[in-house]
C-alpha positions in Angstrom: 120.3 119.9 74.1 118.0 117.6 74.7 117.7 116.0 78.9 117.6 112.8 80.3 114.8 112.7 83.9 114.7 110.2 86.0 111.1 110.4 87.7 111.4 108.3 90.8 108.7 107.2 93.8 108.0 104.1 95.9 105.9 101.5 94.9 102.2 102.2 94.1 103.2 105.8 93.7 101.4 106.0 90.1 104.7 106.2 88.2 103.3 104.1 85.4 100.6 106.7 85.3 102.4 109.4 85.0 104.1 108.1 81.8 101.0 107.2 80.5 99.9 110.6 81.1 103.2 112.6 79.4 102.9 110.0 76.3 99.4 111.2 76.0 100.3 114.7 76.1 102.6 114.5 73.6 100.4 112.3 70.8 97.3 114.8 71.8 99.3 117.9 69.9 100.7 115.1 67.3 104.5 114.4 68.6 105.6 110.6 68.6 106.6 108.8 71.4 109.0 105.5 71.7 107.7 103.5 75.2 110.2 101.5 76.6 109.9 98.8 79.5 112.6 95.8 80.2 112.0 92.4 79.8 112.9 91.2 83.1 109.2 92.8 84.8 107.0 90.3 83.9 104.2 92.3 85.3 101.4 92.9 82.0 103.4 91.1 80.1 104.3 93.9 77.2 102.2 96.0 78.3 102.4 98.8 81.0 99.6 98.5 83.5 98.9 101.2 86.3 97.6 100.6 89.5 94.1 102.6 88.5 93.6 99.9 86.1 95.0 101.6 82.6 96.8 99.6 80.3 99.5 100.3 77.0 101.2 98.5 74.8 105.1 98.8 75.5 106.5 99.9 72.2 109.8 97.7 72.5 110.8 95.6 75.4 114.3 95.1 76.4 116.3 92.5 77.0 119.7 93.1 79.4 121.8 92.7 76.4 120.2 94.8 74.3 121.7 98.2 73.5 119.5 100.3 73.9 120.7 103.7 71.9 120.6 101.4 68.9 116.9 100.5 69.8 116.0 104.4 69.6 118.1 105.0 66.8 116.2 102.6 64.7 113.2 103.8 65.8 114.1 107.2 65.1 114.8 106.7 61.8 111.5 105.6 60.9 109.6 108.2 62.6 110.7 111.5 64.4 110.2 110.7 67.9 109.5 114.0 70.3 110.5 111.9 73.4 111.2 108.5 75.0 109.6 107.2 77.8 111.2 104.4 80.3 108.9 102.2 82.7 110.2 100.2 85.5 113.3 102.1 84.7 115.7 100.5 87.6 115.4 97.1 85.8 117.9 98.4 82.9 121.4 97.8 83.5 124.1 100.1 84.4 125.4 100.3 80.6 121.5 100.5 79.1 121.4 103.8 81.3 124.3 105.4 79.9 123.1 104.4 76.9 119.5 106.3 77.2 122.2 109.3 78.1 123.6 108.8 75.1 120.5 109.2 73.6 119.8 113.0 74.3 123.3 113.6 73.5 123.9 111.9 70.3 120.2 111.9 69.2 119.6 115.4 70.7 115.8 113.3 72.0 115.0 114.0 75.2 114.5 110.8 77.6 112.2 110.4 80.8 112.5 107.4 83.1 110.2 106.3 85.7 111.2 103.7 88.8 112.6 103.2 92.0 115.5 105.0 92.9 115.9 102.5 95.9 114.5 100.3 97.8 111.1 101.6 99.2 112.1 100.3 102.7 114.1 98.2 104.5 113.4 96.1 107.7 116.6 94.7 109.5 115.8 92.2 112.6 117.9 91.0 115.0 121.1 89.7 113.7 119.5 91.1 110.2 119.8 94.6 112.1 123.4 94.6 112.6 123.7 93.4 109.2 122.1 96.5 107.7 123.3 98.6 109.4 126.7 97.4 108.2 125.4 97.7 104.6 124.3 101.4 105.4 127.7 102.0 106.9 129.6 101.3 103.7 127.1 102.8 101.6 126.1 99.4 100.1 122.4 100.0 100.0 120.2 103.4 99.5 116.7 103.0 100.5 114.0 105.3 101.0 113.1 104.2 104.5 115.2 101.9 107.3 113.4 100.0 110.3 115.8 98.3 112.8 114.0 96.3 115.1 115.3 94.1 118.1 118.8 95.9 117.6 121.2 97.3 120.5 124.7 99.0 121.2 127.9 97.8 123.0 130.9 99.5 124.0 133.4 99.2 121.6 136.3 98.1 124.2 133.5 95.3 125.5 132.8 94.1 122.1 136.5 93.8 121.8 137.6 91.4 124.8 134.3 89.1 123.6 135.9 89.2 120.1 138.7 88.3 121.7 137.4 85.5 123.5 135.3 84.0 120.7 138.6 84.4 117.8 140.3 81.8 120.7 137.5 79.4 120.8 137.0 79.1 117.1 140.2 77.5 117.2 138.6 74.9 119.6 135.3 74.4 118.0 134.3 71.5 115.0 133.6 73.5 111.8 130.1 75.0 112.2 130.3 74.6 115.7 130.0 76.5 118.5 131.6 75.8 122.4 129.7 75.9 126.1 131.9 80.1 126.7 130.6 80.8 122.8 127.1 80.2 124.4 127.3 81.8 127.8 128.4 84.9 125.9 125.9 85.4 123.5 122.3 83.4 124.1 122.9 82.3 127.1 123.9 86.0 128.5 120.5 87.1 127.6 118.7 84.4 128.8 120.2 84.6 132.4 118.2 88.5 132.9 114.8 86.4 132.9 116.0 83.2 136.0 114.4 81.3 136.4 113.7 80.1 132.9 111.0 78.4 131.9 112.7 77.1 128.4 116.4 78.1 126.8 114.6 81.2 125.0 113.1 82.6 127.2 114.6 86.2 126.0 113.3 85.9 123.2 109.5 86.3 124.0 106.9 86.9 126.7 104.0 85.2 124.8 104.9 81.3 126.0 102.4 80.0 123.0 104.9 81.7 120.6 107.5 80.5 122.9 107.1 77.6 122.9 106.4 76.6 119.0 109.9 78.1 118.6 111.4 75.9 121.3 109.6 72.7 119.3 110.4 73.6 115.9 113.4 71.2 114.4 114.8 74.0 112.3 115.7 76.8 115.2 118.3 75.8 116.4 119.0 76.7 120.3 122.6 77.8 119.6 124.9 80.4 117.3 128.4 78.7 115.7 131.4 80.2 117.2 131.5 81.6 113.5 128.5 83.1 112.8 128.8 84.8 116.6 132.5 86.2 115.3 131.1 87.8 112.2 128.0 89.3 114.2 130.6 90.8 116.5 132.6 92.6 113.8 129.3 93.7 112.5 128.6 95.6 115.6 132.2 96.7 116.2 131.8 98.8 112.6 128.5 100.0 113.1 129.4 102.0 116.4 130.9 105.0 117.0 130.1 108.2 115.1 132.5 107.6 111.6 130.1 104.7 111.3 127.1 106.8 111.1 128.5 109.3 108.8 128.2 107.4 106.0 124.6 106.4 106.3 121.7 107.6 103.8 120.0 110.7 105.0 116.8 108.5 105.5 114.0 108.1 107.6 115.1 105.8 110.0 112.5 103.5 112.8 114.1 102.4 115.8 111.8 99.3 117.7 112.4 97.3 120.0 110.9 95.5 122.9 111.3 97.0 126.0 112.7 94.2 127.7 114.7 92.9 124.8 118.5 92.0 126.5 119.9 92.6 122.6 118.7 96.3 123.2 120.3 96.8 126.9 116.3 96.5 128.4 115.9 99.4 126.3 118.8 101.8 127.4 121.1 100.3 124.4 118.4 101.1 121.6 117.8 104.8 123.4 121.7 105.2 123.1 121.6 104.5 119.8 118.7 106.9 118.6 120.4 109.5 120.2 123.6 108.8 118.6 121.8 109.0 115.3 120.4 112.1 116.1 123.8 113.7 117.0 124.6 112.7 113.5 121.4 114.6 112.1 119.5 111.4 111.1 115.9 111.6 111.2 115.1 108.7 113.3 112.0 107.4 115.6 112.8 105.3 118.9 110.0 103.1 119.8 110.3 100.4 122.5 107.0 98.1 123.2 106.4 98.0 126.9 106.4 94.3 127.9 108.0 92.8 125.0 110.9 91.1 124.6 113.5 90.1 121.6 111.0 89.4 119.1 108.2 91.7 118.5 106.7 90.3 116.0 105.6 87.4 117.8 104.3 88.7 120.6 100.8 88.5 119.9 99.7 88.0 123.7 100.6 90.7 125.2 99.4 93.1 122.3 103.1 94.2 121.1 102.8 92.5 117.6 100.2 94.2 116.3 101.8 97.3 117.6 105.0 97.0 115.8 102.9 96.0 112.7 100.9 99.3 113.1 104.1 101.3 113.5 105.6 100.0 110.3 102.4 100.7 108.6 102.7 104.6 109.5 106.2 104.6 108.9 105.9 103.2 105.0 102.8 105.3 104.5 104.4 108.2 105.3 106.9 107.7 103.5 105.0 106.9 100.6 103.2 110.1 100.9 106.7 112.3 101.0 107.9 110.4 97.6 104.5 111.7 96.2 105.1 115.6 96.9 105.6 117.5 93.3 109.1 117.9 91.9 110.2 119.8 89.2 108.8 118.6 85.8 110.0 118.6 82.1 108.0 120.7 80.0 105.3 117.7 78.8 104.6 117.0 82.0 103.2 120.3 83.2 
């Protein structure tokens, strides 16, 4: 019986090549291939285009409500087709896929997709970190690669009383609005470690240039609704504790932080939680920037910025290179 593959890598990993590549192998000893790429990647238009600068003509492109067993089916009947070949594969819905299964079962022709099988990475900062580790927690998201940076623990009976606290003044506060406790609990709690401040943010960076274009800029605002700070809090309630962690992705996983960021306990909090991921036997990296503070990314004076950009750099190129190691390959591609 014929086999469905699903040839995946990170992006720029010469998928599109490859496929070129196998339908080449097959017309060079005189087998017919049927090329397939969906409608929704607008990138070449209807053709397939590799980073090394090859092109092809897509044989048929297809639309989210095609079906598309009856697109090879048709085909078939015209010619004898040796094998089907899927670009940008993870742009096909759910039913199109068990559709292309259907294919190698009901039209015994085998099928080879090539795309993402994830997310090459994800990058979660700040509240954004709590956030995904949420989604990793209930197994909402798969990628090939997570960086958390500016992220932290808490006790879970802490987190509680705040909770607590904050459910009783959302009661108290307008709609979207936040009250003076809401504030010396979160924001202003962190500024308080760097007295006397200069500005309200002070927690947030060292570089006072960067500092102080946030502090002037009409669309950040200085506070966090009673709300917003609830739902952050619940966040971090279900991403502690070691049932939380079980259910992550086996994934690499790059821990950064500034070492003086208050959201990551002046580090402490962020080496807490690298070790808790290592109990749980996930492959993580902890990294805290000496001298920085909350947000890394703007702390260009101090030289922590283009640190943290460097360390994402060898963190995605690595792994880029593991999704490029050989895997086991159909008979055409060998």
């Amino acid at each position: 019986m014929a086999k469905l593959y699903f040839r995946y890598g990170a992006m720029n990993s010469g998928k599109s090549t490859a496929l070129m590549q196998v339908a080449h192998n097959y017309e060079e000893q005189g087998m017919q291939v049927l090329i397939l790429k969906p409608q929704v990647d607008t990138k070449g238009g209807g053709e397939l285009v590799s980073r090394l600068g090859v092109h092809r003509k897509a044989d048929r492109l297809i639309r989210p409500d095609m079906d598309v067993f009856e697109v090879v089916r048709e085909a078939s009947q015209a010619t004898k087709l040796a094998c089907v070949l899927c670009d940008e594969s993870q742009f096909f819905t759910a039913e199109q896929a068990e559709q292309l299964f259907m294919v190698t079962v009901d039209l015994n022709i085998p099928v080879i997709c090539y795309g993402l099988r994830a997310d090459f990475s994800l990058l979660g900062f700040s509240l954004g970190s709590f956030l995904l580790r949420d989604a990793l927690c209930r197994g909402m998201v798969a990628p090939a690669g997570v960086i958390l940076a500016g992220t932290g623990t808490q006790p879970g009976a802490v987190l509680a009383v705040i909770q607590a606290i904050v459910r009783g003044q959302l009661r108290r506060a307008k709609p979207g609005g936040t009250t003076p406790l809401v504030q010396k609990l979160s924001f202003g709690a962190y500024n308080r470690k760097f007295a006397p401040n200069r500005t309200r943010a002070d927690w947030l960076c060292a570089d006072e240039e960067a500092l102080d274009r946030y502090c002037a800029d009409p669309l950040c605002r200085p506070d966090i609704s009673a709300a917003l700070f609830l739902e952050l809090l619940s966040a971090m309630r279900r991403t502690g504790g070691k049932r939380a962690l079980a259910g992550w992705n086996r994934c690499p996983i790059l821990l950064l932080s500034g070492a003086d960021d208050p959201v990551g306990a002046m580090g402490s909090g962020v080496r807490q939680l690298g070790a808790a991921m290592e109990r749980a036997g996930l492959p993580v990296q902890t990294v805290l920037l000496p001298g920085a503070r909350h947000d890394i990314f703007h702390e260009e004076a101090g030289g922590a910025a283009a640190q943290a950009r460097s360390r994402i750099l060898r963190f995605c190129e690595t792994i880029l290179a593991e999704s490029e190691k050989p895997r086991n390959q159909s008979p055409a591609e060998k």
